[in-house]
C-alpha positions as a printed NumPy array, in Angstrom:
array([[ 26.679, 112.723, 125.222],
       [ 30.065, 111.715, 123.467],
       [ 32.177, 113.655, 122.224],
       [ 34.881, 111.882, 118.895],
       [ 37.374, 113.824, 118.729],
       [ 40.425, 112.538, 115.351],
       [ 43.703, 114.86 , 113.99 ],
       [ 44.826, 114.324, 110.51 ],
       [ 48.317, 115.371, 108.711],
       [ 47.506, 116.418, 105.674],
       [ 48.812, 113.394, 102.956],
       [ 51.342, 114.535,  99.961],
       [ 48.798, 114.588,  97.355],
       [ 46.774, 117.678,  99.156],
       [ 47.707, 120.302,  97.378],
       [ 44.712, 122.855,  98.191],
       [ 44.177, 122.97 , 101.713],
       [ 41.665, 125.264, 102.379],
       [ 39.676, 123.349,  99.002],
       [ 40.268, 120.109, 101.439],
       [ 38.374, 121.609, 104.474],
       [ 35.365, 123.334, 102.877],
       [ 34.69 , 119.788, 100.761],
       [ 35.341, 117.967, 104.19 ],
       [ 32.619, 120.258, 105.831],
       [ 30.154, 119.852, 103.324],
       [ 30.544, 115.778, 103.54 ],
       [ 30.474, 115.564, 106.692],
       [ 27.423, 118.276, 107.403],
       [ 25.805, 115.303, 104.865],
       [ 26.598, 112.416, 106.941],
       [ 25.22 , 114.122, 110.174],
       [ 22.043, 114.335, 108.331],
       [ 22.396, 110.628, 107.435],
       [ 23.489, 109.307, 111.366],
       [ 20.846, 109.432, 113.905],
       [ 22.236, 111.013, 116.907],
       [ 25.208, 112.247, 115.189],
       [ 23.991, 116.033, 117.004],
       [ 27.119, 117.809, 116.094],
       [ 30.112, 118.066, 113.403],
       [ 32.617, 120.431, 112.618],
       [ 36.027, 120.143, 110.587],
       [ 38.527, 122.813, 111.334],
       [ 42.461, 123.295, 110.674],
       [ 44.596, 123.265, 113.753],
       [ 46.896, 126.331, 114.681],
       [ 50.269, 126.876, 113.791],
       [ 52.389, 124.387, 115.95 ],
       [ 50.078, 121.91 , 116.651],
       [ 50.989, 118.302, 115.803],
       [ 48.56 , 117.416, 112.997],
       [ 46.942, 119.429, 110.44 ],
       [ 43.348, 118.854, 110.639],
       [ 41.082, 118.065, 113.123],
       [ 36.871, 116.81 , 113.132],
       [ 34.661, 117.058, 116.446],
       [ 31.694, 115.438, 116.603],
       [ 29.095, 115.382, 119.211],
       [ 26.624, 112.258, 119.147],
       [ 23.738, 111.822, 121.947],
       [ 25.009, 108.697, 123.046],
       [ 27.118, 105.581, 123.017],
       [ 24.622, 103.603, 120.03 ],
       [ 24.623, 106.702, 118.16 ],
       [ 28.312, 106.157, 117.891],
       [ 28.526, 102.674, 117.369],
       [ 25.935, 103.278, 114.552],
       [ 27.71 , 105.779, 112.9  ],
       [ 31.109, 103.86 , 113.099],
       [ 29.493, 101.124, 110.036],
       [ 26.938, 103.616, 108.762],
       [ 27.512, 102.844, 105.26 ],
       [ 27.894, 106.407, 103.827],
       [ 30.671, 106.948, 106.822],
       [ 32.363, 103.902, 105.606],
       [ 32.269, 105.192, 102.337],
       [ 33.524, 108.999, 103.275],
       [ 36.286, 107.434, 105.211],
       [ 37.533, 105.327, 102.171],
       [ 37.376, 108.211, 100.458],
       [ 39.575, 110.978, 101.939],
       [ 42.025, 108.106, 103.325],
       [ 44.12 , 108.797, 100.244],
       [ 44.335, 112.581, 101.284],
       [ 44.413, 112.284, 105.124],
       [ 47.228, 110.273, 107.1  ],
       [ 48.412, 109.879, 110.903],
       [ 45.059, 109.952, 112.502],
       [ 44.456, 110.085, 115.976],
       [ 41.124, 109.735, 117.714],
       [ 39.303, 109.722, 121.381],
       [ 35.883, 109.541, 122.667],
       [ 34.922, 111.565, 125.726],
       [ 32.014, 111.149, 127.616],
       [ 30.903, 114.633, 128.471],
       [ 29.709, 115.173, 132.206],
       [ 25.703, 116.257, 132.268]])
């Protein structure tokens, strides 16, 4: 399995937070139905101190599930969308052991 984790800072147009998270749940909760092998998503706010604002973890079953879901057309899409809100992103694949 792989595990994507990405951090966001919130961009200066966000001005309801917790309105950002819930809608970026809900979209991506869609696009895992719409990515084969795309097992696992979640899209949380960071604590209080950490370095970016925002952070999404998802697990996939393998290596082609990823590569799929990088130019799945409706993540392409999603991604153009919130790039506006969303800035600084960092992101890493781990392999998970098992």
């Amino acid at each position: 399995m792989i595990r994507r984790i990405l951090f966001w800072k919130y961009g200066p147009a966000v001005s309801d937070k917790n309105n950002l998270v819930e809608t970026l749940r809900f979209r991506f909760q869609e696009l895992k139905a719409a990515c084969p092998g795309l097992l696992e998503v979640q899209v949380e706010p960071t604590l209080p101190g950490s370095t970016h604002d925002i952070a999404l973890l998802c697990t996939f079953s393998d290596r082609a599930a990823l590569d799929a879901y990088q130019f799945n057309p409706r993540h392409l899409s999603l991604r153009a969308e919130i790039s506006y809100q969303l800035r600084d992103r960092v992101c890493a694949d781990v392999e998970l052991p098992g």
